[in-house]
MARBA-3410 file (N, C-alpha, C, O; in Angstrom, 1 decimal):
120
0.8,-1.2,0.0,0.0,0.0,0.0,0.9,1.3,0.0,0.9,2.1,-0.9 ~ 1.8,1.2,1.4,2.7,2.2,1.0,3.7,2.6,-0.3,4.2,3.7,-0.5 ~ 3.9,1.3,-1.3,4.5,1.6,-1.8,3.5,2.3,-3.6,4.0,3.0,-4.4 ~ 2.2,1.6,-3.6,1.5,2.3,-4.6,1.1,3.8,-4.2,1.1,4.7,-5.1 ~ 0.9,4.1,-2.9,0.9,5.4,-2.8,2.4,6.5,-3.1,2.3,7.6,-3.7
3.6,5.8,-2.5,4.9,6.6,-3.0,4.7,6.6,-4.9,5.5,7.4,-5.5 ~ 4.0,5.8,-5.7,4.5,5.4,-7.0,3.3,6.1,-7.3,3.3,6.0,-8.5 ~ 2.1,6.9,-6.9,1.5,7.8,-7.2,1.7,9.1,-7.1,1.4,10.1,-7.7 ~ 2.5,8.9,-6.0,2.5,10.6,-5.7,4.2,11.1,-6.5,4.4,12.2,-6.9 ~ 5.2,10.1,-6.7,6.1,10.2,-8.0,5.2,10.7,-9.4,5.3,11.7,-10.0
4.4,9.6,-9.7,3.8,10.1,-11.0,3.3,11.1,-11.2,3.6,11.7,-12.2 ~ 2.1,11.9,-10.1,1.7,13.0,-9.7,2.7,14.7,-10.1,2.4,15.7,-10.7 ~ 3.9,14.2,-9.3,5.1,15.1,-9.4,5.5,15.2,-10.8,5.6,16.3,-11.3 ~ 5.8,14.1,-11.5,6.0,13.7,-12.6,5.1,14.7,-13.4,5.4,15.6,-14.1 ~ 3.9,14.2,-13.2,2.8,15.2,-14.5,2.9,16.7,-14.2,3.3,17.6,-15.0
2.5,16.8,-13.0,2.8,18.7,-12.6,4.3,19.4,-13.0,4.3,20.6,-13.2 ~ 5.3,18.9,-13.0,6.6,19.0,-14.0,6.7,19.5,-14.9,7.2,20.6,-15.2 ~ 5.9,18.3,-15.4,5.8,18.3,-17.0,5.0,19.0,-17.4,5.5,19.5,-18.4 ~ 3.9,19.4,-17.2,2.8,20.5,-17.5,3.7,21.5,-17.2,4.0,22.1,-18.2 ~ 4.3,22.1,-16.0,4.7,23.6,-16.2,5.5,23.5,-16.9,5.0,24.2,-17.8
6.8,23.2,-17.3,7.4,22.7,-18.2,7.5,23.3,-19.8,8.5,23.7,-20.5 ~ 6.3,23.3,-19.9,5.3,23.7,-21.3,5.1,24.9,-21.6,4.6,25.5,-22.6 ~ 5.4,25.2,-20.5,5.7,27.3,-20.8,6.7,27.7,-21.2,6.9,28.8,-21.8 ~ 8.0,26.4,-20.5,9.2,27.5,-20.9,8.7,27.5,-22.7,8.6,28.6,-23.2 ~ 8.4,26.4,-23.6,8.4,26.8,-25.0,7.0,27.6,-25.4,5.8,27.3,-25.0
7.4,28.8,-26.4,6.8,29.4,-27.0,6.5,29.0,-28.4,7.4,28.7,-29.1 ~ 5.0,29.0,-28.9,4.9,28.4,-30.1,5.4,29.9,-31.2,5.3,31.2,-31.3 ~ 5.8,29.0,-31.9,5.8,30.0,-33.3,4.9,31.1,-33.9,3.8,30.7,-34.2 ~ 5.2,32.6,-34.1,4.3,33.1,-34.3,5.1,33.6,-35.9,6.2,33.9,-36.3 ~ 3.7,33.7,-36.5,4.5,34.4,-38.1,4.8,35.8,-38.2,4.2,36.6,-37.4
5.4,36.1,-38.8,5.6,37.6,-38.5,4.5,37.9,-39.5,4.1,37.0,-40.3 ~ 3.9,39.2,-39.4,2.6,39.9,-40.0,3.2,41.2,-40.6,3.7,42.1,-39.9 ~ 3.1,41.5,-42.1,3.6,42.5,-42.2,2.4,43.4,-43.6,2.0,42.9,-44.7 ~ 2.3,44.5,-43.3,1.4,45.0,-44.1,1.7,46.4,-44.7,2.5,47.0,-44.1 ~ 1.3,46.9,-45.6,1.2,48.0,-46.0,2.1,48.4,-47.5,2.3,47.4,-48.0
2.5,49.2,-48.0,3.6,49.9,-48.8,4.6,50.0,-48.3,4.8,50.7,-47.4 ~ 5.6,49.2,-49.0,7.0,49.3,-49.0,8.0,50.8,-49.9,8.3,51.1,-51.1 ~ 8.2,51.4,-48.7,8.8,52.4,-49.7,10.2,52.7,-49.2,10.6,52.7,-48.0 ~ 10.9,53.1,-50.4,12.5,53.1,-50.0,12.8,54.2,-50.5,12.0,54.8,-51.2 ~ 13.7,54.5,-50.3,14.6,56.4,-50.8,14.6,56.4,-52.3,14.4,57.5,-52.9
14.8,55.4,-52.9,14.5,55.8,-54.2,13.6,56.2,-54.5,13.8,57.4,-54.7 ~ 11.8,56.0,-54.7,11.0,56.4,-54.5,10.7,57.8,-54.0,10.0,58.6,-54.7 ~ 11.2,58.1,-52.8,11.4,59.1,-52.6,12.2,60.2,-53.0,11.8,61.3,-52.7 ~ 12.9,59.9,-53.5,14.1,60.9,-54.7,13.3,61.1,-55.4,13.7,62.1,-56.0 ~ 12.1,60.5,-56.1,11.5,61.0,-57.5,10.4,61.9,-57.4,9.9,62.4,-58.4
9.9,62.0,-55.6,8.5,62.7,-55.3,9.1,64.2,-56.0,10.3,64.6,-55.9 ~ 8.3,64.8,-56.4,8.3,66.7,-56.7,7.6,67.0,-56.7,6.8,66.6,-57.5 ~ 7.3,68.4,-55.8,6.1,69.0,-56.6,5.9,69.4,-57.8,6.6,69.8,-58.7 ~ 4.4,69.0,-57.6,4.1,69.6,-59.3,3.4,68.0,-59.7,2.5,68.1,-60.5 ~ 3.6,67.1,-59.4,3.3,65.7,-60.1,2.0,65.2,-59.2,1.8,65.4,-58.0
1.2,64.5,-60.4,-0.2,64.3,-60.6,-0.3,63.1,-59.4,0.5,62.4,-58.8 ~ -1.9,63.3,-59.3,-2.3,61.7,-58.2,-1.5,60.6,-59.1,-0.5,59.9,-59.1 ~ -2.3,60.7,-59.8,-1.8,59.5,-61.3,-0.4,58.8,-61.2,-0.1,57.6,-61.2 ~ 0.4,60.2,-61.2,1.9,59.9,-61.2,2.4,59.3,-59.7,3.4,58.6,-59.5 ~ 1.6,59.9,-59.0,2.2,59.2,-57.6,1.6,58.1,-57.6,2.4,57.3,-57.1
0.8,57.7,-57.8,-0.1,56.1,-57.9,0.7,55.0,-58.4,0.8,53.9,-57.9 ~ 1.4,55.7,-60.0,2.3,55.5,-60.8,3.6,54.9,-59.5,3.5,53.8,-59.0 ~ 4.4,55.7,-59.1,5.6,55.7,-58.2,5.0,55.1,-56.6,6.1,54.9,-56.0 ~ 4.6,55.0,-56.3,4.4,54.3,-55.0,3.1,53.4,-54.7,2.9,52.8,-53.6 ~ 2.1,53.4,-55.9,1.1,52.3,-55.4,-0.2,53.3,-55.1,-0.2,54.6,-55.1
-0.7,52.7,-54.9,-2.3,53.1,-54.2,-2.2,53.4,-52.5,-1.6,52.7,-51.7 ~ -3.1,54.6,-52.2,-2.4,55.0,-51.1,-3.2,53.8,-50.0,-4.2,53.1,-50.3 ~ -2.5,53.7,-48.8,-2.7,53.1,-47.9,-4.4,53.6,-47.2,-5.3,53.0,-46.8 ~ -4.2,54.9,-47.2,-5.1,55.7,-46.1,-5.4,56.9,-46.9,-4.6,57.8,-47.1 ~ -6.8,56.8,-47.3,-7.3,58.3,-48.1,-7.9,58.9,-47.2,-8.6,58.1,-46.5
-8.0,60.0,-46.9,-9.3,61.1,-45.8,-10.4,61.0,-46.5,-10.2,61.5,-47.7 ~ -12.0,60.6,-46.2,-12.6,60.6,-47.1,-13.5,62.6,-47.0,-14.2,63.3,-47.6 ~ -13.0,62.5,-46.3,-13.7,64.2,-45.8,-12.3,65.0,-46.4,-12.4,66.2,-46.2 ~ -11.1,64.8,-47.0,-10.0,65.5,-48.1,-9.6,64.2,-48.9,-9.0,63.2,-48.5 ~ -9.9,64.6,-49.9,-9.3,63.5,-50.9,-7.9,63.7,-51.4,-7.3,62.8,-51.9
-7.4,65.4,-51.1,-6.2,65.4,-51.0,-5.2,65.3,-50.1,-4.2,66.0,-50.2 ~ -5.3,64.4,-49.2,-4.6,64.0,-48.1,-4.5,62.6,-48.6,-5.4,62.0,-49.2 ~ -3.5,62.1,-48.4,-2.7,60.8,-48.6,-1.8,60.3,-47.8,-0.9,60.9,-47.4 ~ -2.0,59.1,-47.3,-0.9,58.2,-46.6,-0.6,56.7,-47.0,-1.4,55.9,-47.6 ~ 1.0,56.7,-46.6,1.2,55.3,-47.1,1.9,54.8,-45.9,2.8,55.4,-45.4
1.6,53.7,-45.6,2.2,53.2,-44.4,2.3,51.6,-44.3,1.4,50.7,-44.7 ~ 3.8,51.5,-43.7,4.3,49.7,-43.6,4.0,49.4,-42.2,3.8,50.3,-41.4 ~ 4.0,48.2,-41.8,3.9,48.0,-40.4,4.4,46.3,-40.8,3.9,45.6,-41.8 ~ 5.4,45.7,-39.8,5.9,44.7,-39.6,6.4,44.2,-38.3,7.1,44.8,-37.5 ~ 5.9,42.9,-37.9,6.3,42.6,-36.7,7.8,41.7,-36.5,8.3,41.2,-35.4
8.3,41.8,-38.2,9.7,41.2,-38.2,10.3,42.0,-38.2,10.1,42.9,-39.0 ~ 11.5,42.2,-37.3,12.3,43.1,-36.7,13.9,43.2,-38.1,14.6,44.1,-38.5 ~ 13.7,42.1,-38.4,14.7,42.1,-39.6,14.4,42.2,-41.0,15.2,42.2,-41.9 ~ 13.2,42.3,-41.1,12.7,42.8,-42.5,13.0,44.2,-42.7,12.4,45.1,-42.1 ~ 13.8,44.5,-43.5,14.2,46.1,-44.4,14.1,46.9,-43.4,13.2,47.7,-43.4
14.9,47.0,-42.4,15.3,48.2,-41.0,15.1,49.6,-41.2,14.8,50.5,-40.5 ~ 15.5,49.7,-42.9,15.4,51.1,-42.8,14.5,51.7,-43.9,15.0,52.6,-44.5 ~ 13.2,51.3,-44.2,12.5,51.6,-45.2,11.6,52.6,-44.4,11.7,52.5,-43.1 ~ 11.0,53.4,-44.8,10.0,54.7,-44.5,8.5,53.9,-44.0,7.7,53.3,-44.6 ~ 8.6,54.0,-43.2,7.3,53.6,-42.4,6.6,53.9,-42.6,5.8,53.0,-43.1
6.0,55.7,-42.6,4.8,56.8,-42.5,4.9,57.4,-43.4,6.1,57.6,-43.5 ~ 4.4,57.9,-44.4,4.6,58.6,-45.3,3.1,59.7,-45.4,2.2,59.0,-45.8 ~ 2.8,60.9,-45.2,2.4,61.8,-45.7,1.9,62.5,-47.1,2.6,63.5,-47.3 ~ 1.1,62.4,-48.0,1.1,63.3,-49.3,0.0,64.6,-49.0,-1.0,64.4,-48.3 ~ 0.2,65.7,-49.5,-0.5,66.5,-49.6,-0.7,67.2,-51.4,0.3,67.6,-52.0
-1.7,67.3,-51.7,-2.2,67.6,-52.7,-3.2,69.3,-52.7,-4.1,69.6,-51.9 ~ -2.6,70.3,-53.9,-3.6,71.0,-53.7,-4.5,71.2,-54.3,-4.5,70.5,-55.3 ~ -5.2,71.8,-54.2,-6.5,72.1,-55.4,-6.9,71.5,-56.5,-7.9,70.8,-56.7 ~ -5.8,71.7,-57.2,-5.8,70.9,-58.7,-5.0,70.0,-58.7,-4.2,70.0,-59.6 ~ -5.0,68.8,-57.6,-4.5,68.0,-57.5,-3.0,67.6,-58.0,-2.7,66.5,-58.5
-2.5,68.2,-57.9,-0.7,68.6,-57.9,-0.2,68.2,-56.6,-1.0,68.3,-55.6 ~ 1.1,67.7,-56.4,1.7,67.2,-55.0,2.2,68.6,-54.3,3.0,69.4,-54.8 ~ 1.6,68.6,-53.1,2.0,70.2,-52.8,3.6,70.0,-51.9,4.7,70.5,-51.9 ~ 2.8,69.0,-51.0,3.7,68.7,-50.1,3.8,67.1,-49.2,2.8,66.4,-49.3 ~ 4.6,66.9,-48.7,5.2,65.3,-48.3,5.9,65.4,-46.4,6.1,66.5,-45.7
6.0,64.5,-46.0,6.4,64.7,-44.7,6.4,63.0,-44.5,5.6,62.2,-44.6 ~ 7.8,62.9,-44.1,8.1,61.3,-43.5,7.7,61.0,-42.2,8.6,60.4,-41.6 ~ 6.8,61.2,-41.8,6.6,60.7,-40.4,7.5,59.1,-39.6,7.5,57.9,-39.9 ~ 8.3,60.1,-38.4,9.8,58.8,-38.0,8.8,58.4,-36.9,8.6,57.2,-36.9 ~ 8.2,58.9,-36.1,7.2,59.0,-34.6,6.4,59.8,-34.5,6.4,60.6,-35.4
5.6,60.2,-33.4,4.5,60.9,-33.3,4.9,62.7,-32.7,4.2,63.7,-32.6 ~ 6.1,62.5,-32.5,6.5,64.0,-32.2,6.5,64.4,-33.3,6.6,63.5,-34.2 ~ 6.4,65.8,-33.7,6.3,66.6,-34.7,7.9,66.9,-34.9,8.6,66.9,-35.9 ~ 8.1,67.2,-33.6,10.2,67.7,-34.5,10.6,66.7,-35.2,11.1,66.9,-36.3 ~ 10.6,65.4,-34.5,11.2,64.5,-35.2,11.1,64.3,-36.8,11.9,63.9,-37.5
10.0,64.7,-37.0,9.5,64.2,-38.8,10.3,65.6,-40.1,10.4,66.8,-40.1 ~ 10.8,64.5,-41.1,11.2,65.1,-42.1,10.5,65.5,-43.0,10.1,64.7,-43.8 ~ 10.0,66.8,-43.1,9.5,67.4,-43.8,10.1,67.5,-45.5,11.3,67.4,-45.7 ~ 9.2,67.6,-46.4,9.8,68.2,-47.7,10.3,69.6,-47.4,9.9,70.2,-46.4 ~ 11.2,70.2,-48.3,11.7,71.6,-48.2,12.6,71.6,-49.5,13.2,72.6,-49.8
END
């Protein structure tokens, strides 16, 4: 008797072990990555003066249109893999005026305002 109870409460120990155990591993997660990839070349070709058309042309369909300004434009990457293209433009800005001409651009790096590179 004593000895099925020691050979229970081993197995016992055994399972509670093994169950915590199962935390140290993390299952696989995929990395998720979305949006427009845009790189400095691309960006070397923005100028004022050039049409929606032409920017559609050079970077794609925008990510994020304002539907209350249709001349507001954004393009934006988001990745949870830390080693996919480290230095590609994240945020991107278009501004369009009137007659739908590129007026102005702004690389958004973070949500502070100094930080971001403006066109000039």
């Amino acid at each position: 008797m004593a000895l099925l109870q020691k050979l229970l409460m081993l197995v016992l120990i055994i399972m509670i072990s093994s169950i915590s155990g199962c935390t140290f591993f993390t299952p696989y997660k995929t990395p998720i990555t979305q949006g427009t990839i845009i790189n400095n070349e691309a960006i070397d070709t923005l100028q004022n003066g050039l049409t929606m058309e032409q920017i559609r042309q050079i970077l794609g369909p925008p990510f994020g249109q304002n539907p209350f300004d249709p001349r507001h434009w954004e393009y934006m990457f988001y990745t949870t893999d830390k080693l996919f293209q480290p230095n590609i433009i994240k945020h991107l800005k278009l501004i369009f005026d009137e007659e739908n001409y590129l007026k102005d651009w702004v690389i958004i790096i973070n949500e502070n305002p100094t930080d971001n590179l403006k066109n000039s």
